[in-house]
N, C-alpha and C positions, 0 to 999 in steps of 0.2 A: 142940203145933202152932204153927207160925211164923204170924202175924197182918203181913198187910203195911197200909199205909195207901195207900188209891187215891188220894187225892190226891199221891202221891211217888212211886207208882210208876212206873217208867220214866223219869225224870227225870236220870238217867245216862246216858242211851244220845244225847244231843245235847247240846254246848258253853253254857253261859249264856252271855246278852247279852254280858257286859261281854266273856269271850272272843272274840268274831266282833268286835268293834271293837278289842279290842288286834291280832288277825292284818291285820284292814282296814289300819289304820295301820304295820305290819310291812310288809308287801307294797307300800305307798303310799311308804314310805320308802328301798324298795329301788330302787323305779321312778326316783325321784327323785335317787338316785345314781349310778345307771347313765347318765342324762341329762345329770346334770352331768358323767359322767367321760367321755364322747363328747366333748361342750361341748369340754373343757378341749382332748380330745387333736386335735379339728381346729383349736382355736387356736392351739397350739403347732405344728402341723403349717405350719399357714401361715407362721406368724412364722418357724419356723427355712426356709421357703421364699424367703420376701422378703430374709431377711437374707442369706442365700447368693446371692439374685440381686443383691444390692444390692453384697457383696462380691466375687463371682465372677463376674461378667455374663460371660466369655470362656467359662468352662466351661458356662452355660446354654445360649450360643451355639452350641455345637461339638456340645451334646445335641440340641438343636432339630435341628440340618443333619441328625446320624447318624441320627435319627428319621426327617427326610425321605428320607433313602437309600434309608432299608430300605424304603419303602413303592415298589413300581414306579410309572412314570412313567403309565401306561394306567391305573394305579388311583388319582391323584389325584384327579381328579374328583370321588372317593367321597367326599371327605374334606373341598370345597370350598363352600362358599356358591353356590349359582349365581346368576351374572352377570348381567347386565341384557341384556335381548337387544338388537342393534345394530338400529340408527337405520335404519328405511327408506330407500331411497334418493332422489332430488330425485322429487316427480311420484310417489312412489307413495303409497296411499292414506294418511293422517294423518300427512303431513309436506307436502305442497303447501301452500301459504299461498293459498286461492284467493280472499283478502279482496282480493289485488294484482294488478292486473297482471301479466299476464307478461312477464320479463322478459328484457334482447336475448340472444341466443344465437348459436353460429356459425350463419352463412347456411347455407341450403339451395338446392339448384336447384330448377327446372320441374320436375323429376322426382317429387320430394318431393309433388306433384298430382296423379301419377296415381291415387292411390285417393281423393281429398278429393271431396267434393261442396258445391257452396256452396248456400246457400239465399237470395234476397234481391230485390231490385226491380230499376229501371230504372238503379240506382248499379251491383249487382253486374254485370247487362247489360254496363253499361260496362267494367266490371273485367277481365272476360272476352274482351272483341274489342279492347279496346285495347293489352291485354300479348299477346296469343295464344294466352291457357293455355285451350288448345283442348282441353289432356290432363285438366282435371281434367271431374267431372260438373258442371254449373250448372243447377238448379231453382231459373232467373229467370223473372223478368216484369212488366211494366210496372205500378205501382201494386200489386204484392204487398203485404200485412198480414199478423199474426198468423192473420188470421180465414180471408182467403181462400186463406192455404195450407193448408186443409185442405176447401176447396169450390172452387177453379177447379182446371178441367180444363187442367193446363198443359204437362206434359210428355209427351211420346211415346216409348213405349217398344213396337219391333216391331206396331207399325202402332194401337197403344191408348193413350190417352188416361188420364194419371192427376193427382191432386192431387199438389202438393209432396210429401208428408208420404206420401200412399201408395206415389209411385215409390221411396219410400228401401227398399220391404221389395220392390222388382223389382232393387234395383243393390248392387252389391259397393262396399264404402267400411271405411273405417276411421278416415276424418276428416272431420268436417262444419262449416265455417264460415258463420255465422250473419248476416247484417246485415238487417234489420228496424227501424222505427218512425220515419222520419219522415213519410212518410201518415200516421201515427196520430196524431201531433204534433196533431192537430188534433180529436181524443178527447175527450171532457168528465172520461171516468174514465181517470186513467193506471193505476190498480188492474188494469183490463180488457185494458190492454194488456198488462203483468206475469205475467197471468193467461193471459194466450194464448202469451206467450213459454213458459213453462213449459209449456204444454201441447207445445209444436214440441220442445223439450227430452226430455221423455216417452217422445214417439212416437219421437224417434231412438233415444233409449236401448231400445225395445221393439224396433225395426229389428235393432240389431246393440249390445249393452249392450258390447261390448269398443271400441266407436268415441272416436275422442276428440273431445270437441265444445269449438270456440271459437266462445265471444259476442265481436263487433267490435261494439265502440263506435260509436255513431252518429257519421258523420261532419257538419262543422257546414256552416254554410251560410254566403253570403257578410254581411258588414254591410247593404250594400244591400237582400238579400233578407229578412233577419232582421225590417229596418226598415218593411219595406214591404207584407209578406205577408202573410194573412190570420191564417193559424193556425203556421204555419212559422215560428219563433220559435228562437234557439240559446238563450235559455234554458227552454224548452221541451225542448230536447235536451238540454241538461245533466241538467234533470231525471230525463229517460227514461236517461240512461246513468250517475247514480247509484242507482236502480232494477235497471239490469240489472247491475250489479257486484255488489252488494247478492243478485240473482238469481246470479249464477255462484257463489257462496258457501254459498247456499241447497242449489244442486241441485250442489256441490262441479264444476262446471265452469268452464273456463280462460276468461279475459275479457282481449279486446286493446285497451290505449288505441288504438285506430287513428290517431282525430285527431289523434294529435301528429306524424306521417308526412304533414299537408298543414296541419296550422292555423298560424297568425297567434300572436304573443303571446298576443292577446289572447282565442285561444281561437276565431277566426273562420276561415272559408276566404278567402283571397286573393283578392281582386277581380280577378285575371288567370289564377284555379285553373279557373275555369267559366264558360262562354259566358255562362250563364242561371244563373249563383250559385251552384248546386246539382250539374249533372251534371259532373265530372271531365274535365278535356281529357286527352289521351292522355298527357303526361309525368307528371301528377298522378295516374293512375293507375297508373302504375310505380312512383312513389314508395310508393305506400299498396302496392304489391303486393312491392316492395323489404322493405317495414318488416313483411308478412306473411312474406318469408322468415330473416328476422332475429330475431323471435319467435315461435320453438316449443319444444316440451316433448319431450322424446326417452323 
C-alpha cells in the first residue's frame, strides 16, 4: 500500500512562489516593450512628418486644399471652431457707453416728438411754448420735484386728474425726457434727490420698459443768480448733474449734457439767456431744443 505524506500532498496542483514572480516579471516586461515600441513609432511618425513638411511644404499645401474640397461647403462649419458672435450694434444693450454723454447725431425734426413725453418744471414749461412742440406729451409744472411728481395732481387726462408718474401708464410714448432738480438744489440730502430720480426712472420703466428715457442735465443758472441766491447755486448743480450721470449709468439710461447748448465757458448761463437768470428766453430755448434734436440714439 502506497503511504502519501499530508503535508506534500497536493502541493503540485499550484505553481511555487518563486514561479508567479518569474510570470509577474514576464508579463511586466512585455508591457513595457510594447510601450516603448508605440513610443518609438509615433516618434518616428512625426519626425518623418515635419521633415516632409519642412522639405515639401507645396505638396502639404496641395494635400490640405484637396482635403478641403472634398469636404462640401454646407458642411464646413462642422469642422470649424465657432466664432465669436458679432458685436451688438451702437445703443444696444452691452455696447452703449452710458458712463457718457450722448453723443451729436444727425438732427431729427418736430416729428421725432410725437411719441416723447417730457417730464419737468417751470424750465420744461418753457421749453414747450416757446419752440411749439405742442406735438410731444409735456408733464410740467411750476416748481415740480422728484417728490411731487408722484403726489400733485397735474395732468388731465379726459376730464381726470393724474400725478406725473401715474399719467405715463394713461399715454402711448416711447420716449421720456427728464429735467428735474433745481428746486431741489436747495435739499440738505442730495442722496434723496438721486433717490427720487430713480424712483421717476422706475416708474417709466414699469409704464412701458421698451421706452427710451434721457436724463437732461440740469441747466445752470446765471452768475448773478448763482451769487446771490439762497440755495440755487451752479455748483450745487454741477453736483446734482454728476450724480445723475453717475444715475444714468446705474439704471443703464442715456444722459444729455444739455448745458453746453446755452452755457458760458465758464459753465454759467448768459446774463442776456434769462430775464430772471433762470427761465430761458424764447431763442435760448430753441437752442437747448436744437442740441435735443442733434442728440439721439436710433
Amino acid at each position: 500500500m502506497t503511504r502519501y505524506n499530508n503535508e506534500n500532498y497536493g502541493r503540485h496542483l499550484s505553481p511555487s512562489p518563486s514561479r508567479k514572480r518569474v510570470r509577474r516579471k514576464r508579463r511586466r516586461s512585455s508591457s513595457i516593450a510594447l510601450s516603448m515600441l508605440i513610443i518609438c513609432t509615433v516618434v518616428m511618425v512625426s519626425a518623418i512628418a515635419s521633415a516632409l513638411e519642412l522639405y515639401m511644404p507645396d505638396a502639404f499645401a496641395a494635400g490640405s486644399q484637396e482635403l478641403t474640397d472634398l469636404v462640401p461647403a454646407q458642411e464646413l462649419s462642422a469642422y470649424e471652431l465657432p466664432s465669436e458672435s458679432p458685436a451688438p450694434e451702437d445703443g444696444a444693450a452691452g455696447s452703449y457707453d452710458y458712463s457718457q454723454p450722448v453723443p451729436q447725431s444727425t438732427a431729427v425734426d418736430d416729428s421725432y416728438f410725437n411719441d416723447a413725453v417730457f417730464i419737468g418744471d417751470s424750465r420744461t414749461q418753457g421749453l414747450i411754448t416757446a419752440t411749439g412742440l405742442y406735438n410731444a406729451t409735456a408733464f410740467t409744472h411750476q416748481g415740480l420735484t422728484v417728490d411731487t411728481a408722484f403726489k400733485d395732481l397735474i395732468v388731465e387726462i379726459d376730464g381726470q386728474y393724474y400725478t406725473a408718474i401715474d399719467a405715463l401708464s394713461h399715454t402711448q410714448f416711447s420716449k421720456v425726457y427728464i429735467m428735474l432738480g433745481i428746486n431741489e438744489t436747495g435739499w440738505i440730502y442730495s442722496s434723496k434727490f438721486i433717490e427720487g430720480y430713480g424712483r421717476i426712472i422706475d416708474a417709466v420703466r414699469s409704464a412701458n420698459p421698451e421706452a427710451q428715457i434721457y436724463i437732461q442735465e440740469i441747466l445752470p443758472v446765471s452768475n448773478s443768480v448763482s451769487n446771490s441766491h439762497d440755495y440755487i447755486k451752479n455748483s450745487k448743480i454741477d453736483e446734482y448733474n454728476q450724480l445723475l450721470q453717475q444715475l444714468a449709468l446705474e439704471k443703464q439710461v442715456y444722459f444729455i449734457d444739455t448745458a453746453a447748448s446755452v452755457a458760458e465757458a465758464d459753465g454759467s448761463l448768459p446774463e442776456d439767456a434769462a430775464v430772471d437768470g433762470i427761465h430761458l428766453k424764447n431763442s435760448y430755448c430753441q437752442q437747448w431744443l436744437d442740441y435735443l434734436k442733434s442728440h439721439t440714439v436710433s
